[in-house]
N, C-alpha and C positions, 0 to 999 in steps of 0.2 A: 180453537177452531179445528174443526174438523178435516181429518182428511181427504181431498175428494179423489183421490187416486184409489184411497180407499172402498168410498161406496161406491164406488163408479161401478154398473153392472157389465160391463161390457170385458171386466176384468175379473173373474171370479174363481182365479187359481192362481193369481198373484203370489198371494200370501201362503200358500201351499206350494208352490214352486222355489221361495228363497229361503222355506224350512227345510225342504229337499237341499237345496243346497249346502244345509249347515251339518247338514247328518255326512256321517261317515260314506265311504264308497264300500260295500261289502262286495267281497269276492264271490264270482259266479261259481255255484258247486259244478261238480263235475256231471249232475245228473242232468242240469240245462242242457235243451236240444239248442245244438247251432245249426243255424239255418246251411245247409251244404252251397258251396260257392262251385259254381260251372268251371269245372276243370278244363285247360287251354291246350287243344289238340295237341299231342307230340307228333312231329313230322316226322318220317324215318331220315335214316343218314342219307338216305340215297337219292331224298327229293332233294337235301340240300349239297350233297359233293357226290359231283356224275362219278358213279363207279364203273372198272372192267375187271375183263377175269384176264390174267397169263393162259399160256398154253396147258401147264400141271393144274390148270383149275382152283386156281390161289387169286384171292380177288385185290386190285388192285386201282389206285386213284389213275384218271388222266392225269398225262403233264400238263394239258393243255386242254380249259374249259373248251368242251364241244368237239374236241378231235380223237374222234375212236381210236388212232392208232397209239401203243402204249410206245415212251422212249425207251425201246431196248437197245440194249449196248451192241458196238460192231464188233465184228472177228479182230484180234489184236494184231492179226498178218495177212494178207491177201492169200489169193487160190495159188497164185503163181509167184509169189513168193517164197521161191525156192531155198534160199539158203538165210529165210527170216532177217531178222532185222541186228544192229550192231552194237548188242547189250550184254548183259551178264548173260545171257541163256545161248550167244551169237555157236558156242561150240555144242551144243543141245541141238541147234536147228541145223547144222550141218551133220549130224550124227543123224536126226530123223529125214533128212534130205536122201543121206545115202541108204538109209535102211527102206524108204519110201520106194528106192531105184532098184534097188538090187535085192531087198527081203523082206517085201510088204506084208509076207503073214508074217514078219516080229514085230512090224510099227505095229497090226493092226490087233496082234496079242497084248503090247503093251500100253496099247490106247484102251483098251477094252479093261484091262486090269487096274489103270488109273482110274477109270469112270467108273470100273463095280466094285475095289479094294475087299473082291473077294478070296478065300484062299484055293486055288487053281482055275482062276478068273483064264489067265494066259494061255493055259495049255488048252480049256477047250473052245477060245476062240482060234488059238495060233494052226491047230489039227485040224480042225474042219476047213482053217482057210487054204492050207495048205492040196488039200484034198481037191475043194472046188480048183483052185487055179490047177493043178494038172488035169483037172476033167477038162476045164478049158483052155487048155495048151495042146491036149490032145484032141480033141473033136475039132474045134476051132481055129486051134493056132496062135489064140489071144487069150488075156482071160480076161472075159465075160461072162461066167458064170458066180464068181464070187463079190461083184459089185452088186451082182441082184441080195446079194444077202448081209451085205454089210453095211446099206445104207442108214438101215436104222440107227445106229455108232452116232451118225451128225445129227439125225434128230435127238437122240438123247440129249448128246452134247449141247445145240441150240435149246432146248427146252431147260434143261440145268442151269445155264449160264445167263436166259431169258438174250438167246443172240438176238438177234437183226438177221430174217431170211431173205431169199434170193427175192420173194416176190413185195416185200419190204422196201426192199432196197431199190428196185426199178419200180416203185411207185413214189419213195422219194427222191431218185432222179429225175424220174419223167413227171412226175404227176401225175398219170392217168391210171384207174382202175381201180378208183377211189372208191367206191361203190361196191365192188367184190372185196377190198382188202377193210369194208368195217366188219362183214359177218365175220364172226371168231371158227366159225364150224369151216367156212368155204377155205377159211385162210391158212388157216391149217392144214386141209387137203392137198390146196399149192404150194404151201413149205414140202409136204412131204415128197408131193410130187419132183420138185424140183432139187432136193434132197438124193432122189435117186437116179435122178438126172448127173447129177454133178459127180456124181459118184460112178456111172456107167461111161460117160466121157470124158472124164478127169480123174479117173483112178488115183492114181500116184498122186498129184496135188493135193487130193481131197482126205487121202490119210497125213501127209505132211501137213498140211492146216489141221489137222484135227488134231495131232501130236504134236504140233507149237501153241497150239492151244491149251492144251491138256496141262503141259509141262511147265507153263507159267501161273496158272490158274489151284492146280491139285498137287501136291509131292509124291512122291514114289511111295507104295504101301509099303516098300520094305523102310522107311526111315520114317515110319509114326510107330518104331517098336518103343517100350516104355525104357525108359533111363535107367541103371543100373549104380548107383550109389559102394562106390570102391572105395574102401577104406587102407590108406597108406600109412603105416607104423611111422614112428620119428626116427631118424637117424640116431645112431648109440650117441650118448652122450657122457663125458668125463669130466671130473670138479677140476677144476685149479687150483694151486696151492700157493 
């Protein structure tokens, strides 16, 4: 009896499809075209994690999806915390208390030679500062002339350490001013501004926080000299008998 799957016309690569099947699979050469597959857009990093920039122009994630403002760290001492705080450094911050009162061009030579750990970093911020204060001891009576040029010192310093500025700080007290403290260009203009504020009316305080600052934060350039390897002979030594 015949088979009618066989003649069935409707069917006429049956028998051609389960000899395909019985033959070996040979490997595609290398000359075969592959059809190319639509490559799946790459998104940049920035559509997927909001970026900012710091002040030095170093770019940096939010701490917080959607909030412009970056978490920088606060001053380790207040403006007016005069004689710092009561730790290993408590004899450091009385020593820059009184150099702050009685010889602010030393604090402010050795504030400036901590932050640049150049070699006569000190002598020519400690000359010049010394200069301006008797121009303003003489004309004036006060001195006000060498705040106007020293203020730079605390931007440096806030920008190294990525601080927390004044105008930071009274937007996250108050909350308000939200809007001026997302541009990175305006906000930096009011750190500065207020930079040289704190420095022009807060003299004294503001090299004292800067040199309690400095002094916890950096070591003295004179004790990153390199180690010296001393060789000590053995004591004479005698056999026993």
């Amino acid at each position: 009896m015949a088979n009618t799957d066989e003649s069935n016309p409707l069917l006429p690569n049956q028998q051609s499809e389960v000899k395909d099947e019985k033959k070996p699979n040979k490997p595609i050469s290398s000359t075969t075209p592959v059809p190319p597959f639509p490559a799946d857009p790459v998104k940049p990093l920035s559509a997927a994690v909001p970026m900012g920039w710091t002040a030095e122009g170093v770019p940096m994630g939010y701490g917080v999806v959607g909030d412009p403002i970056m978490n920088r760290a606060q001053w380790d001492s207040g403006l007016c915390a005069c004689f710092g705080r009561n730790d290993e450094f408590c004899s450091s911050d009385i020593e820059v208390c009184l150099l702050g009162s009685i010889a602010p061009c030393v604090l402010y030579g050795s504030n400036a030679e901590r932050l640049g750990s150049a070699p006569g970093t000190f002598a020519n911020h400690c000359l010049p500062y010394t200069g301006l204060y008797l121009i303003g001891q003489s004309f004036f009576g006060s001195n006000c002339v060498a705040p106007c040029f020293t203020y730079p010192s605390r931007t440096a310093i806030r920008r190294k350490f990525n601080l927390e500025g004044s105008c930071e700080a009274f937007n996250r007290s108050s909350g308000c001013c939200g809007s001026f403290i997302e541009d990175e260009v305006q906000r930096e203009q009011c750190e500065s501004v207020c930079d040289f504020a704190t420095h022009f009316f807060c003299h004294p305080c503001a090299l004292c926080q800067e040199g309690r600052e400095l002094r916890r934060r950096l070591p003295h350039p004179g004790f990153n000299a390199q180690q010296v390897l001393v060789m000590i002979p053995p004591n004479e030594q005698t056999m026993g008998r």
